[in-house]
Each structure stands twice: as C-alpha cells, then as structure tokens.
C-alpha positions, 0 to 999 in steps of 0.5 A: 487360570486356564487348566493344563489341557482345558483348551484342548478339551474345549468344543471347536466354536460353533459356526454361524448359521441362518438362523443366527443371522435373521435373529440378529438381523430381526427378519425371517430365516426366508429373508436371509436366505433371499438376500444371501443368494441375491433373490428377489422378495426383500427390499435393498434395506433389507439385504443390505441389513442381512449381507453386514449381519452375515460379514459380522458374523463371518459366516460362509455359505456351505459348500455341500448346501451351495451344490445341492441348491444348484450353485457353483461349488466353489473348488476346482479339481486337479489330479495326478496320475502318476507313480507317487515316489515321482512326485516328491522330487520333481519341481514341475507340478509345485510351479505348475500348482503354485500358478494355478493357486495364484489365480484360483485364489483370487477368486477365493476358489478353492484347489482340490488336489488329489494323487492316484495310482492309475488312470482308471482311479483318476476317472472313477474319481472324476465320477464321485466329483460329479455325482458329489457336486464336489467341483465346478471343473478339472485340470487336466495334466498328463494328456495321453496319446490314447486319452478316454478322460476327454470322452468321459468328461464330455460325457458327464457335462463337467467342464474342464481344460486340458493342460499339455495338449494333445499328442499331435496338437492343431496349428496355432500362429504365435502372438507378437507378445509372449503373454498373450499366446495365440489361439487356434481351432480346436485340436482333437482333444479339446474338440468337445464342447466342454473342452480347452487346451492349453499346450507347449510345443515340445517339438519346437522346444526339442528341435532347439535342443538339437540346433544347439547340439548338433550345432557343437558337432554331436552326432550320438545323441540319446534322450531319456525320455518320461513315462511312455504314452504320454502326449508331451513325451510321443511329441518329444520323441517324434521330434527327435527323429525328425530332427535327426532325418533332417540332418541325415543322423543313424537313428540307432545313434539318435534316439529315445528311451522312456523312464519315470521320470524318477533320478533311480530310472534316470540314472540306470538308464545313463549307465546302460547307455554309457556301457555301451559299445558307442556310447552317446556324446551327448544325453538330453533328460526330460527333467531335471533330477534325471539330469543330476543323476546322470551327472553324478554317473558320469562323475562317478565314472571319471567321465568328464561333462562337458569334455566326454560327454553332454548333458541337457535338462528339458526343465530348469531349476534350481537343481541345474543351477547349483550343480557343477558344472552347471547343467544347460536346460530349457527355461520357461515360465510354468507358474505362467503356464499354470496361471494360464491353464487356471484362466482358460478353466475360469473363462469357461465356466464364466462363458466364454468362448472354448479354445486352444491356446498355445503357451510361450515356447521356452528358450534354451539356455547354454552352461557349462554341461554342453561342449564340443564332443570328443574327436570331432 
C-alpha cells in the first residue's frame, strides 16, 4: 500500500525528450529532430517511424525551444487594461474570451491572457512578449481615441488585431448575410501593415436606442457612459448628440456622463441625475450592472420603472432577464464577435490579406424597463 503522503511526496513524471525518442526509434537524435519539424535528411519511413514513436510518448515540442529556433510560439496574447474590480462583474469580456478560446482551441493555440493596471503596463508587456517570443500575435480590446498600441506593435513587427475599432472607423457596406460582415478599406487604426480591425457600430446601435426612446415620447435622456478615452464610449457619445440635433433636443437635457463601468459609478451616477431639478425620463447604461443598480436606485426611491422612468442596457444578459421588470437592452453575439476577432488574427499570421471587418449590428430588443414618460 501506498503511505499517507507518499504520492505526494513523488517526483512529477519525467516529460519525454528527443533523446528518448531516437533511442526508441533506433536513429539518431538529428534525425528525430529532422522528422519533427518536417526537414529534409531522413527518408518517408523514417519520419513516419520518429512522428508514432513521438505520439507514443506524447511528447510536445517546447514552446521556449519553438521560439528560439524561429517557430511559431504556439499562443496568442490578450490583455486588459482596465481597473480590476471592474472585471469581475462585468459578462462582456467572459463571452468575448469564451469566443475567441473556441476558435483559438481549435487549433490547439494557446490564449495568454493578462490584466494590468494601466496602459503604459499593457505596452511594456507587449515588449517582454516580443522580446521573450512569447506569442505570435494580440488582440487588442479597449482601442482608445488617442491609441500609441498600434504605432508600437507596428514598430516591433508583432502582429495583432484590433478588436473594437477606431474612434472614428472607415466605411464598410454590410453584407446580405450577418456572418459574413462585410469588409472595407483600412481605417486609421488598422492602416499599419500588421494591423486589422474588427468593430461594431456603436453609432448605429446608439441611434436605434433613440429610435426607440424618442419614439415613446422621451425628450430628457442621459447616458451613463464607460471609461472616458475610449473609441466605443467617444462613438456612443458622439452618437447621442447627433441624435438629439437631428431631433432638435436641449443638449443639457440629452447628454453623457462617464463612469467605470462598475454597478458603485453606475449607481451614484443615477442618484446624482435623479436629484436633479429635471431629472431624465429615461436613462440609457453602457453595461449591464450599471443598468440593475440604477434600477434598484430607483426602486429604493419609490420611483417607478417604467411608469417614471426608463431604463436601457447597452449589453444583454442574463442580469437583464431576471431583473423586474425585465430591463430592455441591445442584444448581440459577443462570443461571435470574439470568434471573429480570433479569425481575423489566425488569417493574419496564415497570410492573408489585412482588413477592416465590421461585426453584425445588434438589435434592440423592448421589455418591460421602457414606456411612455410621465406627462407626455
């Protein structure tokens, strides 16, 4: 019998090398290492022999090794730059990464995924990333409106893709068919001969939102925006106000403010806008724990939702499903656009042509948060 605490007293088993695959095999070490990386110098028999000797073992070749022989590491890189108490709540980056995995995975490439405090951090590591051969390329999330990530990827020959696209993005014709978007000529952030981008049109998507609002009679509306300096939240933005000119709305009734995305900002930032003089009929978040904790502000103040006040979510979720009443929100596929993101990156670095691809628009989808304002 085994003794309490033997096996875990045990040395980890040995990893098979290339010496213990040319003894099995019965040819040299130089051989083996010809038939694993598909060089020429040993006949079809031979490599044949080496490749089920190698399976039997189940060796791997080293990621460390790969890159300093010039092979492909194997992993591509993600990072976020964002305030880490954020993260946690927040359903967007699980689905985008959830999509991604699935394609990466496929492939058996690996996801290295890291979270930093800042933007200068996320840069530094791009530069340990490269000089450590540690990835083959990026995804990059979070594109800002004043960007030096592009110029310094360029710059150090590491490809990668953007994912979110640029603060003001080129034009791009959609497709007849949702899952095929539809390309365009390079934007200003992916003009860079390593670059793609992959982006959703956050203008399009905010101007549906106020279709549907100013189409039930609101005239005050606020959005609690994200994290200021960011492309997707100066393209919301810049959305709303064109909106509400084209309508011929008061600004200082329709307008933005920036939080970080988490349900404390999103909440404090409803109770500031709900003590005001003329507070907004309606309130649009840009995820969706903001969302609920506006909600439950406005529950905890006896104000009615949808009777005194709307409420949208930019993002669904289950969060919006279950709450009461059930809050309407824009619905789209971020798992597909992960997977997207993750397939432009691969046809990259498999050669193909750089783009800029637009991801599908999402649709709004009406519950029980939005009604008709008070005296209308």
């Amino acid at each position: 019998m085994t003794a309490p605490g033997e096996a875990a007293r045990r040395k980890p088993a040995r990893r098979p090398t290339i010496k213990d695959i040319a003894r099995r095999a019965g040819v040299s070490e130089s051989a083996v290492s010809f038939a694993l990386n598909d060089r020429p110098g040993v006949s079809r028999d031979t490599r044949a022999r080496v490749r089920r000797v190698a399976e039997e073992l189940g060796w791997q070749a080293n990621s460390a090794a790969r890159a300093l022989s010039g092979e492909r590491a194997g992993a591509m890189g993600l990072v976020l730059a964002r305030p880490a108490q954020t993260l946690g709540v927040e359903s967007f980056f699980l689905q985008l990464v959830s999509g991604i995995q699935e394609v990466l995975s496929a492939r058996q490439i690996a996801l290295l995924f890291q979270v930093v405090e800042d933007l200068d951090t996320e840069c530094a590591l791009y530069r340990r990333w490269w000089a450590e051969r540690r990835v083959d390329g990026v995804l990059v999330v979070d594109p800002r409106t004043a960007d030096p990530r592009p110029e310094l990827l360029a710059a150090l020959g590491l490809p990668a893709v953007v994912v979110g696209g640029p603060a003001t993005p080129g034009p791009a014709t959609p497709g007849p068919d949702p899952s095929e978007p539809a390309t365009a000529e390079p934007s200003a952030a992916s003009a860079h001969p390593l670059l793609s981008t992959v982006w959703a049109d956050d203008a399009k998507a905010m101007a549906r939102i106020l279709d549907h609002l100013y189409g039930l009679g609101h005239r005050r509306i606020v959005h609690i925006a994200g994290l200021p300096g960011l492309a997707h939240t100066a393209r919301r933005i810049q959305s709303l106000r064109t909106e509400a000119d084209r309508r011929g709305l008061d600004r200082r009734q329709v307008h933005s403010v920036t939080t970080d995305y988490s349900d404390a900002e999103g909440a404090e930032a409803t109770r500031r806008l709900l003590d005001a003089a003329r507070p907004p009929t309606a309130i649009v978040y840009d995820n969706d724990v903001m969302a609920v904790a506006g909600a439950s502000v406005a529950a905890g103040r006896g104000i009615p939702v949808p009777g005194a006040l709307s409420i949208v979510a930019w993002d669904d979720s289950a969060l919006c499903r279950v709450t009461h009443p059930r809050l309407t929100a824009l619905v789209r596929d971020t798992p597909g656009f992960g997977r997207l993101a993750a397939q432009e990156l691969l046809a990259v670095l498999d050669g193909g042509p750089l783009r800029t691809v637009q991801g599908e628009l999402p649709h709004l989808e009406a519950r029980e948060s939005t009604g008709t304002p008070p005296h209308r």
